[in-house]
Wavefront OBJ file of the C-alpha trace (Angstrom):
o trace
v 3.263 -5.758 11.067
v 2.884 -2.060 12.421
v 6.387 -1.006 10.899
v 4.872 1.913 8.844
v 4.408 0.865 5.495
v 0.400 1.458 5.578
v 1.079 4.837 7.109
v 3.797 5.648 4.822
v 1.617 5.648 2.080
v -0.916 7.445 3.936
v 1.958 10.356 3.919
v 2.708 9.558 0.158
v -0.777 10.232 -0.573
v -1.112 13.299 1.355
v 2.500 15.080 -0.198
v 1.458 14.157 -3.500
v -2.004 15.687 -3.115
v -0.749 18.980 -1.235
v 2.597 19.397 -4.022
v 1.196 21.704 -7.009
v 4.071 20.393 -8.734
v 2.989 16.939 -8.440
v 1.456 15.619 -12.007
v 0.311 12.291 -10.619
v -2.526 11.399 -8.918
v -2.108 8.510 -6.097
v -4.587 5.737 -6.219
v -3.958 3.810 -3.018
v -5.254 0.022 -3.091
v -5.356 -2.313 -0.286
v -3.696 -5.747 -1.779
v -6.172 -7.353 0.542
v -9.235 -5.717 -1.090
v -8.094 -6.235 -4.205
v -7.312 -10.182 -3.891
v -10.886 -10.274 -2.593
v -12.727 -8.171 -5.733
v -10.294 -10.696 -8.019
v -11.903 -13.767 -6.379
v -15.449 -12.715 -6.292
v -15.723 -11.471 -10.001
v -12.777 -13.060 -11.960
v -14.516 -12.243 -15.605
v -13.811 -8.558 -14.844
v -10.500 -8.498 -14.126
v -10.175 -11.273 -17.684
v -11.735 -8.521 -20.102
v -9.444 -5.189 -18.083
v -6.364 -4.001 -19.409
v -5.013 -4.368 -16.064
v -5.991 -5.302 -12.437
v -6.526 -2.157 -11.155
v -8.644 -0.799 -13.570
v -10.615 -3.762 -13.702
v -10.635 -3.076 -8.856
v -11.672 0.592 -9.904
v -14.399 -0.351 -12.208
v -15.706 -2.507 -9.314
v -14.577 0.281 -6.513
v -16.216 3.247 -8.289
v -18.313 2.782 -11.961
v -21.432 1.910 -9.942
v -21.496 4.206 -7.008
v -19.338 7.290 -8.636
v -18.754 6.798 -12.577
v -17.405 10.945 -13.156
v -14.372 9.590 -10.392
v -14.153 6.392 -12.215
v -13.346 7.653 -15.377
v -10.716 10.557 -13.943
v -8.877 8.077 -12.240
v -8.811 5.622 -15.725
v -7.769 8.470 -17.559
v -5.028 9.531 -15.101
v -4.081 5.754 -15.716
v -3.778 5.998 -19.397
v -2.240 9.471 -19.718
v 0.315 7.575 -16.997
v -0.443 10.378 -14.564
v -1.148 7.947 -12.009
v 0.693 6.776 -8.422
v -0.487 3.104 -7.839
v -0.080 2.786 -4.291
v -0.209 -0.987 -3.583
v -0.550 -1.867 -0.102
v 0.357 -5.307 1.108
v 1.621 -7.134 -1.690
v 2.076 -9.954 1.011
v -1.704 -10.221 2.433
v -3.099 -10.940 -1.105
v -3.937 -14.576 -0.101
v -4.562 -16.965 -2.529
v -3.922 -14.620 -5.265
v -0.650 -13.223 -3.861
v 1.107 -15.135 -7.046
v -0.826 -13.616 -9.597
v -1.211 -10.059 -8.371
v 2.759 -10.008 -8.028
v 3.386 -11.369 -11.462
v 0.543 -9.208 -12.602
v 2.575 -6.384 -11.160
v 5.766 -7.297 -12.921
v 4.840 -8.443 -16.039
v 1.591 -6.084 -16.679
v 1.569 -3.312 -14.492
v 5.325 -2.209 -14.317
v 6.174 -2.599 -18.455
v 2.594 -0.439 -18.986
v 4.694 2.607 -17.831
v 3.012 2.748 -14.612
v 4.581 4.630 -11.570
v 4.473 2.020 -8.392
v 4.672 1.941 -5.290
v 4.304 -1.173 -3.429
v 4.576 -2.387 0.129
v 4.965 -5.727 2.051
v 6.501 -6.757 4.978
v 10.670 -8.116 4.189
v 9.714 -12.085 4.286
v 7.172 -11.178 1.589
v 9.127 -10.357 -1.091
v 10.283 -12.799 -3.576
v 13.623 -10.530 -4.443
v 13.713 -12.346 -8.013
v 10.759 -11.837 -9.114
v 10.868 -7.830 -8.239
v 15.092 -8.050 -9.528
v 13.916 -4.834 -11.574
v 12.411 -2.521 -8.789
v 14.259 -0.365 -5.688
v 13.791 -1.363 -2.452
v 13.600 0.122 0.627
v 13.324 -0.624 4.145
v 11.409 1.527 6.779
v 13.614 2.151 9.732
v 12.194 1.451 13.173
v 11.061 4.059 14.991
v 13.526 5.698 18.489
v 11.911 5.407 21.728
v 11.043 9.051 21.529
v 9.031 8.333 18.039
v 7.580 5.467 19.582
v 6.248 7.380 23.123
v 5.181 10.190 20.737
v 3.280 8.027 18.791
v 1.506 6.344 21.739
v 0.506 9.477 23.367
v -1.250 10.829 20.216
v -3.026 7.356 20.082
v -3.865 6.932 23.403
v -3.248 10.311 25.218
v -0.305 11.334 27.586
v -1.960 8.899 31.219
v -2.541 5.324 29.291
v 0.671 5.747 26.968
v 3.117 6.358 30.034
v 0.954 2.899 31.891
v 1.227 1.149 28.387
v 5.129 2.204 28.144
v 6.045 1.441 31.332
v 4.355 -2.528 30.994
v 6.394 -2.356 27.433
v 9.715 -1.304 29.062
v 9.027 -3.788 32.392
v 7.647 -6.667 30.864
v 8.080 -6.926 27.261
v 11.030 -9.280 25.748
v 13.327 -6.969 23.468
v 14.670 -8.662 20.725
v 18.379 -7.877 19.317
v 17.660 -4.390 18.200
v 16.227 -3.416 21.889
l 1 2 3 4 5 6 7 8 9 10 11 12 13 14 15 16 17 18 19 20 21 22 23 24 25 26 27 28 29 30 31 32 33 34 35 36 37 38 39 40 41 42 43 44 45 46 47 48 49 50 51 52 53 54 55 56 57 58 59 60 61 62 63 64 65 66 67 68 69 70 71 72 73 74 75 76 77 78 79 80 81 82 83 84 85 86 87 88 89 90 91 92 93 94 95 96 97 98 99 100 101 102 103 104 105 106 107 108 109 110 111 112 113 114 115 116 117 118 119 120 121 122 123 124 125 126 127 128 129 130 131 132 133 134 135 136 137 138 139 140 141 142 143 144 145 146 147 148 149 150 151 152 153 154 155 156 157 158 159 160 161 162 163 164 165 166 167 168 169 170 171 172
């Protein structure tokens, strides 16, 4: 938890959406969400060519059909980025969305990117992907972060409770 992976694909989202050389739109999907769409209306995910056009159709047909169709059809022309966000909080699904990820998503041509936290990931099951890890943030990153969160006064109480009080673990 709070290592960056939910923000990092905040940032994807943003480059890929600024980058006029970028042919692929992202389509960022909480695991979470989609775990809960899968358990409240299995028989659309059973007739969908995959899971997240069948969370899309759920998302978006009802509400906003032009944006559901331009987002299918950047799925089928594979000019999609399938942002998947917490491979590891999908519950009692977790099993199939991962496999559905491997076995569907991944061999449809799909570009993927997936997060979870390290003690999520089955490493055999996702043998065929790269991995990376997010490295931790310095203390300046850190008090940075903090003061644009909570402005300059309660970040330098909060830090100084952190630095006094807190337990630091191997890495500091």
């Amino acid at each position: 938890p709070a290592s960056g992976k939910t923000t990092l694909l905040s940032q994807v989202v943003t480059l890929a959406l600024q980058d006029e050389r970028t042919e692929l739109v992202p389509i960022l999907v909480k695991v979470q969400v989609l775990q809960q769409r899968l358990l409240e209306a299995p028989d659309a995910f059973a007739v969908a060519w995959n899971y997240i056009d069948a969370f899309l159709r759920l998302e978006h047909e009802a509400s906003c059909p032009a944006l559901y169709r331009m987002l299918r059809q950047a799925m089928m022309a594979r000019r999609a980025l399938l942002l998947l966000d917490g491979l590891d909080e999908a519950g009692a699904k977790r099993d199939d969305i991962e496999r559905h990820v491997v076995e569907v998503l991944a061999p449809q041509g799909h570009v993927l990117l997936c997060t979870s936290r390290p003690a999520g990931v089955v490493e055999a099951r996702f043998a065929a992907f790269r991995r990376l890890a997010l490295a931790p943030l310095s203390d300046a990153q850190q008090e940075r972060a903090l003061e644009q969160r909570l402005g300059a006064q309660r970040a330098a109480a909060l830090l100084t409770y952190v630095r006094d009080v807190m337990p630091r673990d191997d890495m500091g």
